[in-house]
C-alpha positions as CSV (number, residue, x, y, z in Angstrom):
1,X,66.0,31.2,-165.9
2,X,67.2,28.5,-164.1
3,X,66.7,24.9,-165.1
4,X,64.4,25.6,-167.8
5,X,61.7,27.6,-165.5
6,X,61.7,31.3,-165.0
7,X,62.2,33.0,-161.6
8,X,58.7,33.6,-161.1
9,X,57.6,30.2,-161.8
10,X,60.1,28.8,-159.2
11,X,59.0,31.6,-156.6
12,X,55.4,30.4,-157.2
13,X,56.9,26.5,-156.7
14,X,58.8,27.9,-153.5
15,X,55.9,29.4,-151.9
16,X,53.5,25.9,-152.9
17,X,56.4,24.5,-150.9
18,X,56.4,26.6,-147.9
19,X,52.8,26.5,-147.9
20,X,52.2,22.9,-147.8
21,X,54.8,22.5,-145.6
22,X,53.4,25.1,-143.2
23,X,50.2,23.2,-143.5
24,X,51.8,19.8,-142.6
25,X,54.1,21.2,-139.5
26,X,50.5,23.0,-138.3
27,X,48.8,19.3,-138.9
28,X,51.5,17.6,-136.7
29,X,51.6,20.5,-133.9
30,X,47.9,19.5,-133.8
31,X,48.5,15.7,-133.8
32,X,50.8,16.0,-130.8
33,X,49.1,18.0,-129.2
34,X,46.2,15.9,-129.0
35,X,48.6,12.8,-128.5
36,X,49.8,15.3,-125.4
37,X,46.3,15.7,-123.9
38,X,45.7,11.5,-124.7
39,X,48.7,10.7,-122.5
40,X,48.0,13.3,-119.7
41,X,44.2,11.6,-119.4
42,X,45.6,8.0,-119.2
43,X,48.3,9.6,-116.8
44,X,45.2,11.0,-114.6
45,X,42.9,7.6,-114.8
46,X,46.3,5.4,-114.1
47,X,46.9,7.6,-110.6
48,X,43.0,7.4,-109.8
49,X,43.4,3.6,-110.5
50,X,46.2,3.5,-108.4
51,X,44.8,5.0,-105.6
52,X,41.9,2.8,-105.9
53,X,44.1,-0.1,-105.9
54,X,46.4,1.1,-102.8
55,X,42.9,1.8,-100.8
56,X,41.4,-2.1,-101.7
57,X,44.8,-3.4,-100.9
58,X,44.8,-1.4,-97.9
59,X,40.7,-2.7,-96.8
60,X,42.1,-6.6,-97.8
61,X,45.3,-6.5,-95.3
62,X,42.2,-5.1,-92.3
63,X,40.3,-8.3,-93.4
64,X,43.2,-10.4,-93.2
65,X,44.3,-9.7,-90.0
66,X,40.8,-9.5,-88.8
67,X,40.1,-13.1,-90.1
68,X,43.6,-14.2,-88.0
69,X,42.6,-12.7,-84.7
70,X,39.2,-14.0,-85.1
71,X,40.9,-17.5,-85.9
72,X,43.3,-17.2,-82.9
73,X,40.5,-16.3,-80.4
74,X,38.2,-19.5,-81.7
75,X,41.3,-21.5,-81.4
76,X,41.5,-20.6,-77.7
77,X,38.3,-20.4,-76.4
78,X,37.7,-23.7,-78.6
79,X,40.3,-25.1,-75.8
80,X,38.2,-23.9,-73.1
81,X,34.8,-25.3,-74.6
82,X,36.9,-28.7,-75.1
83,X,37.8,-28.2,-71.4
84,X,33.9,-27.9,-70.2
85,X,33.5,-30.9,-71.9
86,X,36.6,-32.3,-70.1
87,X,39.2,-32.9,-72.4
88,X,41.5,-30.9,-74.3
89,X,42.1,-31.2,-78.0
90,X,44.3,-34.3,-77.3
91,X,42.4,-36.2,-75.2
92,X,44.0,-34.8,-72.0
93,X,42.2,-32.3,-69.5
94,X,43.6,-28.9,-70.7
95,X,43.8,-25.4,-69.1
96,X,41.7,-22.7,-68.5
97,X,41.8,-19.8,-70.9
98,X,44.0,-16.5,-70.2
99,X,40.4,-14.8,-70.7
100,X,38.9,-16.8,-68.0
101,X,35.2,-18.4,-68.0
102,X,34.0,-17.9,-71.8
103,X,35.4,-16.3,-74.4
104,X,36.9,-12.5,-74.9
105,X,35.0,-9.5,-76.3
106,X,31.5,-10.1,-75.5
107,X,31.4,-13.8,-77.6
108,X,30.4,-16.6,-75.9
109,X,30.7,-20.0,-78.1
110,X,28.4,-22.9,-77.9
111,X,29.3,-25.7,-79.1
112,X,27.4,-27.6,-81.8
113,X,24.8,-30.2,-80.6
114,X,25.4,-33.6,-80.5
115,X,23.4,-36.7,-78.9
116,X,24.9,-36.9,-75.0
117,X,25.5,-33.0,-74.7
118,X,25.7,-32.4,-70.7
119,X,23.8,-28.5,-70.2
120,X,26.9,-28.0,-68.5
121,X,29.0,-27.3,-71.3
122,X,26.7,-24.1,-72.1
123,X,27.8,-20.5,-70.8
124,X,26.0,-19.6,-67.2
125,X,23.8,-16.9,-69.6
126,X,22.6,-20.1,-71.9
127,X,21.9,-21.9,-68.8
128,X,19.3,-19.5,-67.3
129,X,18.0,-19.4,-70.5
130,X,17.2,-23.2,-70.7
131,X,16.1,-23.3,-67.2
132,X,13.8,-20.3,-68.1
133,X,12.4,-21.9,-71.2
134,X,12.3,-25.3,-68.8
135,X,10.1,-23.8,-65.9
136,X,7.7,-22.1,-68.3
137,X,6.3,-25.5,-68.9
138,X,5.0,-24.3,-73.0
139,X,6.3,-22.6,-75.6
140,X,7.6,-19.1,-75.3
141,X,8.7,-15.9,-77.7
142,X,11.5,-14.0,-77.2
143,X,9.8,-11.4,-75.3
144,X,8.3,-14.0,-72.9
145,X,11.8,-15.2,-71.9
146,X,13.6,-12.2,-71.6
147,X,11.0,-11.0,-69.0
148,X,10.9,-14.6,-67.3
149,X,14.9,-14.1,-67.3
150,X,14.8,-10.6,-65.6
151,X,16.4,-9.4,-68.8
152,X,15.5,-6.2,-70.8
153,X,12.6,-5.9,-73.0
154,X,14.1,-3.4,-75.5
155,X,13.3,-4.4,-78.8
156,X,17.1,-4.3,-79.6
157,X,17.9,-6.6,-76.6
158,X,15.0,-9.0,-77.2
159,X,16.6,-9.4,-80.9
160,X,19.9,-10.2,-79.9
161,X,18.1,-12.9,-77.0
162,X,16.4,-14.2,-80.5
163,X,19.4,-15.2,-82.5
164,X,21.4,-16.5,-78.6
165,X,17.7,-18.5,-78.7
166,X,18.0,-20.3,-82.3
């Protein structure tokens, strides 16, 4: 007897013991594992939100050197509708565009209309067109022109004379 309690009765307290210790080491082996399997699932969605990050970042810098180049070209070919008009930006004749007569890819800019506006300043292509529209005397569609202009009548062309036509 030790301490007042008999052998048995402090084998019976010992294994208590172990036991609810065992049960508390199993309940914390279970705890972290399922604080494990949290982390590796917020690791997972942190890389998927990275990537989608990197990929928008990625789309922005396109658009932002899109918007630039756009901005440069208008800036020049701005120069060259200032120069059909006669003057340059400052008042002064200025020269003719490195892309020549109009502007570069496929865009030809018109300049808004104001009271005073000489035909002149419009692209060749826009100045068919108002002679077209001119000679017909009445009102015309889009179709009407494009076969007065010797253009095609593909519905896809006859669209894209629409919008030049607005």
């Amino acid at each position: 007897m030790i301490l007042g309690i008999s052998s048995l009765q402090a084998d019976i307290a010992l294994a208590g013991w172990w036991a609810a210790m065992g049960s508390l080491i199993e309940e914390l082996e279970q705890r972290e594992s399922a604080a494990r399997a949290q982390v590796e699932e917020l690791q997972e969605q942190i890389a998927k939100l990275t990537e989608r990050i990197v990929s928008a970042e990625r789309r922005l810098s396109r658009l932002e050197i899109a918007r630039e180049t756009i901005a440069e070209i208008l800036d020049e070919t701005g120069a060259d509708s200032a120069a059909a008009e006669g003057t340059g930006k400052a008042g002064t004749p200025s020269a003719t565009s490195r892309f020549g007569d109009g502007s570069p890819i496929g865009v030809q800019t018109v300049p808004p209309w104001r009271p005073g506006l000489d035909l002149s300043v419009l692209p060749a292509s826009y100045q068919d067109l108002v002679e077209v529209i001119a000679d017909a005397g009445h009102p015309l569609r889009a179709m009407q022109v494009a076969e007065a202009a010797g253009l095609s009548v593909d519905r896809s062309k006859v669209e894209g004379l629409r919008s030049k036509l607005k």
